[in-house]
C-alpha positions as CSV (number, residue, x, y, z in Angstrom):
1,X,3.9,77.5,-28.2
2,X,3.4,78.7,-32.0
3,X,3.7,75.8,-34.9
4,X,4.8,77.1,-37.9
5,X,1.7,76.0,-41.0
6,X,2.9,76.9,-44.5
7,X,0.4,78.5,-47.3
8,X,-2.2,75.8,-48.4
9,X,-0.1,75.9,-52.1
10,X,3.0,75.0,-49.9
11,X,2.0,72.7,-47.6
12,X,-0.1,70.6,-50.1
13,X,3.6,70.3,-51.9
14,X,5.0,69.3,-48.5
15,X,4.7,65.5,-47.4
16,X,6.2,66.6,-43.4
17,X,4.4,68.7,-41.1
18,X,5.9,71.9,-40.4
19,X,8.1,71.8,-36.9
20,X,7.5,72.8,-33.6
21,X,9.4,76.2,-32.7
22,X,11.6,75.5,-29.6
23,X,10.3,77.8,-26.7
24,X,13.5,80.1,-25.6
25,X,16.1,79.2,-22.9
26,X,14.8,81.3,-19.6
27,X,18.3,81.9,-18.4
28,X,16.6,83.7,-15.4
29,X,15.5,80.6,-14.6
30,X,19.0,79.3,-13.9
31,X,20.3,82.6,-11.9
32,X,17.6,82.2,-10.0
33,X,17.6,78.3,-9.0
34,X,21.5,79.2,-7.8
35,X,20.5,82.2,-5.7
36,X,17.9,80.1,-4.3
37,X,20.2,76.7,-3.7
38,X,22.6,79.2,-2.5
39,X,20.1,80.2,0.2
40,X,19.4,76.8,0.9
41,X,22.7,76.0,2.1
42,X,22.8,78.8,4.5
43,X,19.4,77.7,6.2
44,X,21.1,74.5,7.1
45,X,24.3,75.4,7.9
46,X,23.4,78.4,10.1
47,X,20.2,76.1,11.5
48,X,22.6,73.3,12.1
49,X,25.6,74.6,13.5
50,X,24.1,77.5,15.7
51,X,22.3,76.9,19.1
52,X,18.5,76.3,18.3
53,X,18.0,79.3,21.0
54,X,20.0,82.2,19.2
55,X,18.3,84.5,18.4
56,X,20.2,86.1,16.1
57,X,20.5,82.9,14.1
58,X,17.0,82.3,13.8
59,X,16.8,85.8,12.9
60,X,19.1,84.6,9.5
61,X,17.3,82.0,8.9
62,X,13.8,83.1,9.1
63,X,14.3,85.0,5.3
64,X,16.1,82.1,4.1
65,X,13.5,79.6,4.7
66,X,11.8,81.2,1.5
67,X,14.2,78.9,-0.5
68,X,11.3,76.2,-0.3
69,X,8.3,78.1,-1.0
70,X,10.4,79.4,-4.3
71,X,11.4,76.1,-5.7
72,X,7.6,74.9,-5.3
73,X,6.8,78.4,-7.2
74,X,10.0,77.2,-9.4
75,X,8.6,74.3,-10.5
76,X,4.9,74.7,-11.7
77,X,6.5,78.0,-13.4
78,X,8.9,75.5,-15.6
79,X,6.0,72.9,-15.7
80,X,3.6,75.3,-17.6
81,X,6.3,77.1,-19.2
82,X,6.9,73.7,-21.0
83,X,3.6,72.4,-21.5
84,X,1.7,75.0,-22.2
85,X,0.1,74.8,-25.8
86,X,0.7,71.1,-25.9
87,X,-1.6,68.3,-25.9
88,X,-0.8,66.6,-22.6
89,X,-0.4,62.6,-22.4
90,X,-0.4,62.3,-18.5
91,X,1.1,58.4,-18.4
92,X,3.7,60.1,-20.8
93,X,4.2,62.7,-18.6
94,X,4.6,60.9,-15.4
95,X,7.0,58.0,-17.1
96,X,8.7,61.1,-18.1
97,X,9.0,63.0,-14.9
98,X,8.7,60.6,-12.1
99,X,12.0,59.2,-12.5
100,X,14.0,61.8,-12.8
101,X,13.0,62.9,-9.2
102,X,12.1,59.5,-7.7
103,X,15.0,57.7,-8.8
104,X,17.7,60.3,-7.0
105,X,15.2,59.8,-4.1
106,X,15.4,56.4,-3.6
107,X,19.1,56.7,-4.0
108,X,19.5,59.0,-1.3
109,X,16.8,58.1,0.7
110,X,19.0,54.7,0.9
111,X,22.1,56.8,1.3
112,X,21.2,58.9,4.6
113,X,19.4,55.5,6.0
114,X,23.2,53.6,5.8
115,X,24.6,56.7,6.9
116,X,22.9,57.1,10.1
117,X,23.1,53.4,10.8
118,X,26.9,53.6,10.3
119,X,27.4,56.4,12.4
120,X,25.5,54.7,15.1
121,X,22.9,58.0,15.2
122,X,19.8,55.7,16.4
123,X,22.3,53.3,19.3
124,X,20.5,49.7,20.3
125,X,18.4,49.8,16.9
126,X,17.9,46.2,15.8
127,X,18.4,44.9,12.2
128,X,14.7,44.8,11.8
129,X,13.6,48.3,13.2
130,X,16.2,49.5,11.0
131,X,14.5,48.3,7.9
132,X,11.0,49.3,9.0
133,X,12.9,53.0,9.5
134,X,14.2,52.8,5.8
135,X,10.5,52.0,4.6
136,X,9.0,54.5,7.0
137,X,11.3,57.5,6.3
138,X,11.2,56.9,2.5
139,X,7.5,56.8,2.6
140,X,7.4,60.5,4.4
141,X,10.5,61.8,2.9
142,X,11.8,61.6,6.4
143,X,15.6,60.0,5.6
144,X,17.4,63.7,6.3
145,X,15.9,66.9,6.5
146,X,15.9,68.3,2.7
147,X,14.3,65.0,0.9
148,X,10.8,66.1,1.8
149,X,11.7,68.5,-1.1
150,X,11.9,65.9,-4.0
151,X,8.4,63.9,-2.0
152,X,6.2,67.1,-2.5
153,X,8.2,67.6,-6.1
154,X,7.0,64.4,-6.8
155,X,3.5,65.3,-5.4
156,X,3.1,68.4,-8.0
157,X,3.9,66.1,-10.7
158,X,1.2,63.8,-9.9
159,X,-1.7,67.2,-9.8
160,X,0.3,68.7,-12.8
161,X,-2.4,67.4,-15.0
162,X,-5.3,68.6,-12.9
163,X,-3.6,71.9,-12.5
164,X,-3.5,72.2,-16.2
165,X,-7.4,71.4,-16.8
166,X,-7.9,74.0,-13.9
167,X,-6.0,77.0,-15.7
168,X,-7.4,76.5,-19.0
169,X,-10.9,76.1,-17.7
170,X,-10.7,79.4,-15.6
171,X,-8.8,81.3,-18.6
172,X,-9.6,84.8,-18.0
173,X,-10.1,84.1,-14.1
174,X,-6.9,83.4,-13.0
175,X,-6.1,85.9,-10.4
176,X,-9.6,84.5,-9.1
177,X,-8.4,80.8,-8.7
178,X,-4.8,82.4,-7.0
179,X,-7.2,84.5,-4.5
180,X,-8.7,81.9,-3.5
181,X,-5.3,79.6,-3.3
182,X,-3.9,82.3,-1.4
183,X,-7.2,82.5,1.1
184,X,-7.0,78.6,1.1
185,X,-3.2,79.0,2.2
186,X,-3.9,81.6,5.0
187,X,-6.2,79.3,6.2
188,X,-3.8,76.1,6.1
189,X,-0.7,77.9,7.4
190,X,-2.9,79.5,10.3
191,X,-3.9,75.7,11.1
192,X,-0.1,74.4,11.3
193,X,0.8,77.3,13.4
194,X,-2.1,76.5,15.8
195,X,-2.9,72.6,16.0
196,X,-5.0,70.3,17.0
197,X,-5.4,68.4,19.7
198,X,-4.2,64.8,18.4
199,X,-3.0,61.8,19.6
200,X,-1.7,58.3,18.2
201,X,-2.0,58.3,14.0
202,X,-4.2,61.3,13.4
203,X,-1.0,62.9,15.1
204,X,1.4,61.4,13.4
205,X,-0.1,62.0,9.5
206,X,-0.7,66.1,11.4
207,X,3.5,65.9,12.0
208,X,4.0,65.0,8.6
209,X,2.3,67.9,6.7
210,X,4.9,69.7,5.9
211,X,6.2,66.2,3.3
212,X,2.5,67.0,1.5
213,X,1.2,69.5,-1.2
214,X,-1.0,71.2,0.9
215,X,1.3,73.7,2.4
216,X,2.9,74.8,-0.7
217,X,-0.4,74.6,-3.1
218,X,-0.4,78.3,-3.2
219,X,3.0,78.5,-4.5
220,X,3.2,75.9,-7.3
221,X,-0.4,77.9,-8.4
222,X,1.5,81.5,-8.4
223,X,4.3,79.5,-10.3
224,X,2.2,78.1,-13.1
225,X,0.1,81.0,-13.6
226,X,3.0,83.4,-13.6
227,X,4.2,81.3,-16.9
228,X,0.7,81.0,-18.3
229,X,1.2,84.8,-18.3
230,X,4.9,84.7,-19.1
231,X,4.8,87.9,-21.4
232,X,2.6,90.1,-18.9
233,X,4.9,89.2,-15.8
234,X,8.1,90.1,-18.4
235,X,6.9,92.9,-18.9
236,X,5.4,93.6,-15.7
237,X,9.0,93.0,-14.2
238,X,11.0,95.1,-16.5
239,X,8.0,98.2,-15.5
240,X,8.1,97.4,-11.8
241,X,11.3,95.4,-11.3
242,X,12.6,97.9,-8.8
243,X,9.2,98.4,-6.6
244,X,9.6,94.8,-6.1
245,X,12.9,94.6,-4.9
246,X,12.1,97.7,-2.9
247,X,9.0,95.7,-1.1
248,X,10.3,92.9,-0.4
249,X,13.5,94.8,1.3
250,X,10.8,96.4,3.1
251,X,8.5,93.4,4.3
252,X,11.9,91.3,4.9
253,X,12.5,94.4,7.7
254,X,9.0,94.2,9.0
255,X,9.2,90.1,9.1
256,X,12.0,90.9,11.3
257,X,10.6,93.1,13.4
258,X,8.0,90.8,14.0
259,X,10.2,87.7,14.7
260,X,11.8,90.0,17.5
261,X,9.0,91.0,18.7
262,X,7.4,87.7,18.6
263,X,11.0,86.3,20.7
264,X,9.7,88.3,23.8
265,X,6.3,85.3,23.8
266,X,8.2,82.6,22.8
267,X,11.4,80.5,22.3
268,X,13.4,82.0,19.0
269,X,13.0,78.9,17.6
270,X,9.2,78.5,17.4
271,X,9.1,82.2,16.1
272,X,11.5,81.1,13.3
273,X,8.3,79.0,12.5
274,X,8.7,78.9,8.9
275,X,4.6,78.1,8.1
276,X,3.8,81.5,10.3
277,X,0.4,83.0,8.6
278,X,2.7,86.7,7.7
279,X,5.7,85.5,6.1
280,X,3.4,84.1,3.1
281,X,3.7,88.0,2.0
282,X,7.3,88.2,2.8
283,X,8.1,85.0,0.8
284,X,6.4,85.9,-2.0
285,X,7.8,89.2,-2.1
286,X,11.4,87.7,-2.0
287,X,11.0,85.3,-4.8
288,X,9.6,88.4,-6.8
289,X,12.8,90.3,-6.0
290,X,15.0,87.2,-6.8
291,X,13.1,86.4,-10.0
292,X,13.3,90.4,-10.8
293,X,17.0,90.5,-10.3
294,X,18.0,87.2,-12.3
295,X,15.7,88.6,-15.4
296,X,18.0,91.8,-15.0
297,X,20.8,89.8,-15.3
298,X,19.0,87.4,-18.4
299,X,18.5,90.7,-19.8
300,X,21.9,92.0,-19.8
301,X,23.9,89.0,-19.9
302,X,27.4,87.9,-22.2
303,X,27.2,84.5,-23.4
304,X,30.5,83.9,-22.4
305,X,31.6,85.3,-19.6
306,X,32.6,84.3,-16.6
307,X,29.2,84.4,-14.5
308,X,27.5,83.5,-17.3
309,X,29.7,80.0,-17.7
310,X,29.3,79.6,-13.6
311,X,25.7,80.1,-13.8
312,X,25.5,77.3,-16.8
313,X,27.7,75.4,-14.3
314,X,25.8,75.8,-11.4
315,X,22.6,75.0,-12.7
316,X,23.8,71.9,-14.1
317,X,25.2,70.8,-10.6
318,X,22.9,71.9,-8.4
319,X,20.6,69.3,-7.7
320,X,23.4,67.2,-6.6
321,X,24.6,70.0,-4.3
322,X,21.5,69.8,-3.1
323,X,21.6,66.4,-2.3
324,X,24.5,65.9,-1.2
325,X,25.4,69.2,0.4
326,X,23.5,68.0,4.3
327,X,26.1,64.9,4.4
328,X,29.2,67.2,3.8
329,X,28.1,69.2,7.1
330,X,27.6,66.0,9.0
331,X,30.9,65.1,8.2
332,X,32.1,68.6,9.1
333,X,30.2,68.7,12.8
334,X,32.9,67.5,15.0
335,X,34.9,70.3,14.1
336,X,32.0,73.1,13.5
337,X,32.5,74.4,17.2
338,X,36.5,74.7,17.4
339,X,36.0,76.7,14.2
340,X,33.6,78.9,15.4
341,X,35.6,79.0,18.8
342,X,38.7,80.2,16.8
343,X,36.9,82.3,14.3
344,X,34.2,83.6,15.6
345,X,30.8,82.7,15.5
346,X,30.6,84.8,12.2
347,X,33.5,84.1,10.5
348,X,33.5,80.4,11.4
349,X,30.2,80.2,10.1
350,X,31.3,81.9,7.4
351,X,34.2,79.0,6.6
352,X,32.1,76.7,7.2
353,X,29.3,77.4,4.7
354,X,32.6,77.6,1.8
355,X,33.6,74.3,2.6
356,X,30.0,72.8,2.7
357,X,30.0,74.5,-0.6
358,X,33.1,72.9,-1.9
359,X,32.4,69.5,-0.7
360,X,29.2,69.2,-1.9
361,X,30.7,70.3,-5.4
362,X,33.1,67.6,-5.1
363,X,30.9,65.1,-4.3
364,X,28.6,66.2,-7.3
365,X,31.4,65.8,-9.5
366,X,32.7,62.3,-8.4
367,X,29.0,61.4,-9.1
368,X,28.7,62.4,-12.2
369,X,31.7,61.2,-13.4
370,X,30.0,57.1,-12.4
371,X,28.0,54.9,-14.2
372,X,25.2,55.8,-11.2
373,X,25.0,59.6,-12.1
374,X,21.3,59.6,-13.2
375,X,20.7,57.6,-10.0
376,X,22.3,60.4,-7.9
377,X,22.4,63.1,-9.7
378,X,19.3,63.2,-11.6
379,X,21.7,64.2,-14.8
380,X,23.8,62.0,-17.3
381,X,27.1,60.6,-16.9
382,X,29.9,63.0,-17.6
383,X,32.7,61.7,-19.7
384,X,36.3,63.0,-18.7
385,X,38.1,61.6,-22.0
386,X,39.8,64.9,-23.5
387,X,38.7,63.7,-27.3
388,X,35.1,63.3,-25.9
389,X,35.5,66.7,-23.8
390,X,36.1,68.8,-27.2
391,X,33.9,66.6,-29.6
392,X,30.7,67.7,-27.0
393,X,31.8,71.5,-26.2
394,X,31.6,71.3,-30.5
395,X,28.2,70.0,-30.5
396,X,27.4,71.8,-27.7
397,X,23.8,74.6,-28.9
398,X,25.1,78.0,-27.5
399,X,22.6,79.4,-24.7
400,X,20.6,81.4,-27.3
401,X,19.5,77.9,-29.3
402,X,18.8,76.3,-25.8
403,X,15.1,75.3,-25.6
404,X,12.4,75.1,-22.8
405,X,13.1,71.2,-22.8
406,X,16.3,71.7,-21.1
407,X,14.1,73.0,-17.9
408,X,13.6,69.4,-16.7
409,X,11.5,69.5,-13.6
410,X,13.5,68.5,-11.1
411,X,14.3,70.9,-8.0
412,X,17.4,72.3,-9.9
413,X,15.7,72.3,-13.9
């Protein structure tokens, strides 16, 4: 970040320090967090309403599973992008961050724990192995199946000031450090694929991986060092943009291929293996394309227009979509298979990822509008008093005047 200094005649005259220029708003940043939310969703409702066998649904969701490895990418990207420049006060830092992810965590990590004792999901489980389930799934992001997410978020957080030391003491080296990352990944990813013989603990800490940095070091790496290089990959994306989204249509066929031929070994579900050693090219050839496209769009947007004001929307919601998105299709199951029965297996699923869509909007919107929001939303309470409305849409900076602060580091900013 560059800080204005006035002429030594001026600033001897001047008794305030000259401020800080406000990094721009990366409205890419926001297109790209809703494509990627948007291909969240579809994971789990085509992996959760489809038999674990089909192939062709694995097929769909093999691609999709991307989604994670993007928002790990996501977020050392907006971590650097932010801190770059600045003199970093780590117990700041963490005070800062920790909360706006761990909070939201707790919250729902207590939510999906009532839930499934409600619905009577774990029958014959006493009062007291209930609790010791509450501290154990909270501890390994274990409470439903997308809260690993915010567990490892929190985990990047607490390396974010190591990565920093690392990138500015290998300035000049940096596509040495993500070689070796990416060899380091390989290597990892080949070793979840193909485990160990373990029993007891060492077996249980091996199952829970996945809730850890490790699998995903690669990609919060590629992240901050693509935004330590911000103006080389800008312009390297507005030279090559269309190689990249030609690639990765290319390697998402050949993943494909693979995962069918794969199917004739094993069960379609084990091929769907979403830490398999070869999709480490295809996901990182997808989140080039999806970054490509949204800086497009950044490039060529209206301020006000429609998809514009949805993709302002959207990013402000969607960390409470994604929270809340898994309990709207667990209240939807009992009916998922007359609607696919009636409308197809297509077509139902089709319906059925709309509504999941709509509810979990809904339920975003109730929550903000409660004193809990921060708790559950990880973003202020909204006020719906008309006066209040208008006063704030007055105040309101337009997107140009929008800074990097407003990237907040949570899996949606």
């Amino acid at each position: 970040m560059s800080i204005g200094i006035a002429p030594p005649a001026i600033a001897a005259q001047s008794e305030t320090p000259a401020p800080r220029r406000k990094r721009p708003h990366l409205h890419q940043i926001d297109l790209f967090r809703i494509l990627t939310f948007a291909c969240v969703i579809g994971a789990h409702v085509v992996g959760n309403s489809i038999d674990s066998g089909n192939t062709a649904a694995n097929g769909v969701v093999m691609p999709l599973h991307f989604t994670r490895d993007a928002f790990f990418a996501l977020t050392g990207f907006v971590l650097i992008y932010q801190y770059r420049g600045k003199t970093l006060d780590t117990r700041a830092f963490w005070r800062k961050r920790f909360p706006l992810v761990g909070i939201p965590y707790l919250a729902w990590s207590v939510i999906y724990w009532g839930y499934s004792v409600g619905a009577g999901l774990h029958p014959g489980e006493s009062v007291r192995s209930a609790l010791w389930r509450l501290v154990f799934e909270t501890a390994t992001g274990g409470a439903w199946y997308q809260l690993y997410f915010l567990l490892v978020t929190m985990q990047a957080y607490l390396l974010f000031p190591l990565i920093m030391r690392l990138l500015r003491a290998t300035e000049g080296n940096h596509r040495w450090v993500l070689a070796a990352s990416a060899t380091l990944q390989l290597g990892v990813l080949w070793l979840l694929v193909h485990p160990p013989a373990l029993t007891g603990r060492p077996l249980g800490i091996w199952n829970h991986l996945y809730a850890t940095a490790i699998p995903y070091q690669f990609y919060i790496l590629l992240g901050a060092i693509a935004a330590w290089h911000i103006d080389a990959v800008t312009r390297t994306v507005r030279r090559l943009g269309p190689v990249f989204v030609a690639a990765a249509i290319v390697g998402l066929a050949l993943a494909e291929l693979y995962f069918l031929w794969q199917t004739r070994q094993m069960p379609a579900w084990q091929a769907n293996n979403v830490f398999m050693p070869h999709l480490l090219f295809c996901y990182v050839l997808i989140i080039f394309a999806v970054y490509t496209v949204s800086s497009w769009w950044a490039a060529h947007r209206q301020q006000h227009d429609l998809f514009s004001r949805a993709v302002r929307y959207g990013s402000d919601r969607s960390f409470g979509i994604f929270l809340s998105h898994p309990i709207a299709l667990q209240l939807l199951a009992p009916v998922i298979p007359a609607l696919q029965t009636h409308l197809g297996l297509l077509w139902g699923t089709v319906v059925l990822y709309l509504t999941v869509v709509a509810m979990a909007i809904g339920i975003t919107e109730v929550a903000r509008r409660i004193p809990g929001s921060l708790w559950l939303t990880g973003r202020p309470m909204l006020h719906t008093d008309p006066r209040a409305l208008a006063g704030r849409l007055r105040r309101t900076q337009t997107p140009e005047s929008a800074s990097a602060e407003e990237l907040t580091c949570t899996p949606t900013r």
